[in-house]
C-alpha atoms as one frame of an Amber mdcrd trajectory, in Angstrom:
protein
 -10.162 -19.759  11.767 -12.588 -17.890   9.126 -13.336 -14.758   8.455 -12.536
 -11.875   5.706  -9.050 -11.909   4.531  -6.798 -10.256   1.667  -3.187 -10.046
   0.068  -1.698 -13.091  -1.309  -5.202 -14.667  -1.033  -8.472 -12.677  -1.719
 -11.877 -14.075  -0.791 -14.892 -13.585   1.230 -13.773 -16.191   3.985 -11.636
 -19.315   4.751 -11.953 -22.069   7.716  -9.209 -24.579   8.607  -9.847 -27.503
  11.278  -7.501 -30.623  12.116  -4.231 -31.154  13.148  -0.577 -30.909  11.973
   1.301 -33.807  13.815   4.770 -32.484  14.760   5.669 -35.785  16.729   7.184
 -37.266  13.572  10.700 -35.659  12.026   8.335 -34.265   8.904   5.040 -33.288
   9.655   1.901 -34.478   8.608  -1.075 -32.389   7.432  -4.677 -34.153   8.634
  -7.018 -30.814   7.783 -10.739 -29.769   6.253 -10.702 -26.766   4.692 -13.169
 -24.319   3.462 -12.371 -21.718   0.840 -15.389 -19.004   0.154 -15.857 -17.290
  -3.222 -11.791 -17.055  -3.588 -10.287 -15.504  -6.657  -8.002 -18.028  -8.617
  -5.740 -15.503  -9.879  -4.956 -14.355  -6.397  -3.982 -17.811  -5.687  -1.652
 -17.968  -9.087  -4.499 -19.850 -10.927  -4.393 -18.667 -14.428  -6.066 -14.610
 -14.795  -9.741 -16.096 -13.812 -11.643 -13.030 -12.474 -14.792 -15.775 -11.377
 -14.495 -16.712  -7.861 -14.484 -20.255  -6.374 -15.840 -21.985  -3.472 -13.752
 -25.248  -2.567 -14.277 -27.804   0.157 -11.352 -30.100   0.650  -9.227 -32.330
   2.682  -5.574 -31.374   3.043  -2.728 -34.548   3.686   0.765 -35.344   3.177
   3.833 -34.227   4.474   4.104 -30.158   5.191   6.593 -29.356   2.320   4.065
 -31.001   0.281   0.058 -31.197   0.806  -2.189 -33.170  -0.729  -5.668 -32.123
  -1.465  -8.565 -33.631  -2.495 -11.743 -31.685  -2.703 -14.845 -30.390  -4.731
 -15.024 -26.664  -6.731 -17.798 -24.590  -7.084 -18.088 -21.594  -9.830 -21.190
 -19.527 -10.284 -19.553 -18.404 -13.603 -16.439 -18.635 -15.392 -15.157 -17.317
 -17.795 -12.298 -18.508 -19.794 -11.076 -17.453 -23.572 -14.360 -18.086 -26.199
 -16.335 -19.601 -23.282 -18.638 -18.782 -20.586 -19.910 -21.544 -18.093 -22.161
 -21.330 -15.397 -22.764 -23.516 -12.560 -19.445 -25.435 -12.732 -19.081 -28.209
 -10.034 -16.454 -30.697 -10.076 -14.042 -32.666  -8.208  -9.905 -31.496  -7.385
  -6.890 -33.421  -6.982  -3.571 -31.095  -5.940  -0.197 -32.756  -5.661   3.486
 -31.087  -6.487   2.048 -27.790  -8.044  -0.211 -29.863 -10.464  -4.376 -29.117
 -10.044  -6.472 -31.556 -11.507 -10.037 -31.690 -12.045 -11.943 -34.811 -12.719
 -16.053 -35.201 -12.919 -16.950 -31.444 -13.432 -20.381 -30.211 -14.854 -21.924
 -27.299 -15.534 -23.740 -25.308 -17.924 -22.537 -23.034 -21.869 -24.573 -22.003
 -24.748 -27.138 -23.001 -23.379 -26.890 -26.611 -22.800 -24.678 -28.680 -20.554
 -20.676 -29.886 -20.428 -18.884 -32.467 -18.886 -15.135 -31.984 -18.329 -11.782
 -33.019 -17.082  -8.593 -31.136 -17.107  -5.601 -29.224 -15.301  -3.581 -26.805
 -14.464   0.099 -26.153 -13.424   0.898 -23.026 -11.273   4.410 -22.883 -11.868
   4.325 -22.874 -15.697   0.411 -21.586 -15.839  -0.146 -24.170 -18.652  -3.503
 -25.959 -18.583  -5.465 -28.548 -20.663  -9.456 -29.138 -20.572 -11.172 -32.040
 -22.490 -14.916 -31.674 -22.694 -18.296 -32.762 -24.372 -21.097 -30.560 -24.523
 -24.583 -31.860 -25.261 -28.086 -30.014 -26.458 -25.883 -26.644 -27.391 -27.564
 -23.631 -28.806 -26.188 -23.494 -32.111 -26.980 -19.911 -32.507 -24.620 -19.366
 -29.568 -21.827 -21.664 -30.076 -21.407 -20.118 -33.508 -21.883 -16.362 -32.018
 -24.864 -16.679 -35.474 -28.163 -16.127 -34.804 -28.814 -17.468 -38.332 -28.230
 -20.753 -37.280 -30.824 -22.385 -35.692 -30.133 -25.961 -33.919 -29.049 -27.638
 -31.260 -25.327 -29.607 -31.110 -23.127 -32.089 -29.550 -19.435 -30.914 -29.377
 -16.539 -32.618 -28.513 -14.161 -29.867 -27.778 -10.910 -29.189 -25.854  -8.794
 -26.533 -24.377  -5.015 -26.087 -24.785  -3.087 -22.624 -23.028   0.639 -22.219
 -22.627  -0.701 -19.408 -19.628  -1.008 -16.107 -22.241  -4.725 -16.166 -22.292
  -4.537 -14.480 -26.312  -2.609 -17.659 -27.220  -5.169 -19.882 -26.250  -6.552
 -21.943 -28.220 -10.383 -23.917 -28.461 -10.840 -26.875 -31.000 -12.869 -29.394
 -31.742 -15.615 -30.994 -33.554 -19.556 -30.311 -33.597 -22.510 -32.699 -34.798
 -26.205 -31.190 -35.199 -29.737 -32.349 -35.167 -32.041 -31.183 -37.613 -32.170
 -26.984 -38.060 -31.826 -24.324 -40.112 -29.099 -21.701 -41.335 -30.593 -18.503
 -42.769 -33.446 -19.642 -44.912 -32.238 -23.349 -45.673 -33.536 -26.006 -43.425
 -31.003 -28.795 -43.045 -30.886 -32.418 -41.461 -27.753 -32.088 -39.720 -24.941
 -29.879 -39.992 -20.980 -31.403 -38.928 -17.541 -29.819 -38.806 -14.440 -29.155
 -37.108 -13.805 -25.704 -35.626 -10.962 -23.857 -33.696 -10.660 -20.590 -31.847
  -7.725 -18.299 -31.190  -7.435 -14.859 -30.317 -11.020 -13.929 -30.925 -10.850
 -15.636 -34.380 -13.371 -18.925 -34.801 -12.967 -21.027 -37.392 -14.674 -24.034
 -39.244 -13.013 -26.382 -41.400 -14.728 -29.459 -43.426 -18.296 -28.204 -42.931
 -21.281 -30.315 -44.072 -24.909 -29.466 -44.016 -27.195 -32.441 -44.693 -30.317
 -30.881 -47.034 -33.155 -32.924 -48.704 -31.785 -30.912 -51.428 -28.255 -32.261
 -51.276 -25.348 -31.778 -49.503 -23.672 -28.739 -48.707 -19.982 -28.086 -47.946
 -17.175 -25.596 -47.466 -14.083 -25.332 -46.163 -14.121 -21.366 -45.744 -16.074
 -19.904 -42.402 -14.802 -17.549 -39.950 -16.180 -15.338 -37.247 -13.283 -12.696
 -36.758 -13.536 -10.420 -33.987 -17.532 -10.989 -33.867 -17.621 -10.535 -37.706
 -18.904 -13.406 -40.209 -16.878 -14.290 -43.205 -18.233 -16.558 -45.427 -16.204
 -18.211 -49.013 -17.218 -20.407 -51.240 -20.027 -23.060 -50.463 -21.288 -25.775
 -52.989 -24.032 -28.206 -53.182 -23.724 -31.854 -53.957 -26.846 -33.077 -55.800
 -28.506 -36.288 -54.677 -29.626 -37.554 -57.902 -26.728 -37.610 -60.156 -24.403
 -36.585 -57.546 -22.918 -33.256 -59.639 -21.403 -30.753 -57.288 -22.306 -27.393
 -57.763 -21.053 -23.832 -56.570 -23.876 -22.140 -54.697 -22.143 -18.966 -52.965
């Protein structure tokens, strides 16, 4: 069967073909199905307003399908992040979704990721590198100017304002404002439209720079106290 359908389910279209086999006391599932641009949260799937195209295989006794499949998002959005072009492969057993081998594309660069997600407690993880990032977008900065590796993961208990990104970055050689840099390395988190950056160092022929104090709250930059450690005689000094 396909075709437009709502309620429970909203999509642009959905196709089913196999066979249930009723000869045995449970039955078995042995089906393809096709899901077109489907919402997730229609399905339960977290408050995802992206839609997702799935192709999968459905098996395993009717009180309890297996499926085993491949996603495909043009977008999604998720708290602090926006992908685009997110393929991957699914695994769904006893109300648990996993996702294994997914791809796609944020600021500006590329990810790969694993992860899953629970529909009875809404509770999912993600795990994920990201590789040739636009610093400038990562960091919501235009000041800084670079390209990153992050190792970064995911962690929601299903209240999308409790959320929370962290995670660890490693750049190639840039600049931030007027100072050209080497490499610039840290640890970051973000909750609640509040990024943070903890043990940040910026590699400079002049020295090395560090500080424990940046934020980006609600879009805004806060900056504390920054100091240089001198290559020569390696005195640290308070720059900012």
């Amino acid at each position: 069967m396909t075709g437009k359908f709502g309620g429970t389910m909203v999509g642009d279209g959905v196709e089913i073909k196999g066979n249930i086999n009723l000869a045995q006391q449970i039955p078995h599932y042995d089906l393809h199905l096709e899901l077109y641009n489907i919402l997730p949260a229609s399905l339960g799937i977290a408050d995802i307003k992206d839609t997702v195209s799935i192709t999968a295989s459905v098996t395993g006794e009717l009180p309890n399908p297996v499926i085993d499949g491949h996603l495909d998002f043009k977008e999604l959005n998720i708290p602090g992040l926006h992908f685009s072009k997110v393929r991957g492969d699914l695994h769904y057993e006893d109300a648990l979704l996993k996702f294994t081998n997914v791809k796609g594309n944020v600021f500006g660069g590329t990810v790969e990721a694993f992860g899953d997600y629970h529909l009875d407690t809404k509770y999912y993880n993600i795990d994920a590198l990201g590789h040739e990032l636009l610093g400038s977008i990562a960091a919501r900065n235009g000041k800084i100017k670079c390209k990153v590796e992050l190792d970064f993961k995911i962690r929601s208990k299903g209240d999308p304002k409790t959320a929370l990104t962290y995670g660890s970055f490693k750049s190639g050689k840039g600049s931030y404002y007027i100072i050209p840099f080497d490499s610039i390395s840290g640890e970051f988190s973000n909750q609640n439209k509040h990024l943070e950056f903890k043990n940040v160092v910026i590699e400079t022929k002049m020295g090395t720079i560090k500080t424990d104090a940046f934020d980006i709250v609600n879009g805004k930059l806060h900056i504390g106290e920054i100091y240089l450690e001198e290559p020569e005689n390696g005195q640290t000094i308070k720059i900012i």
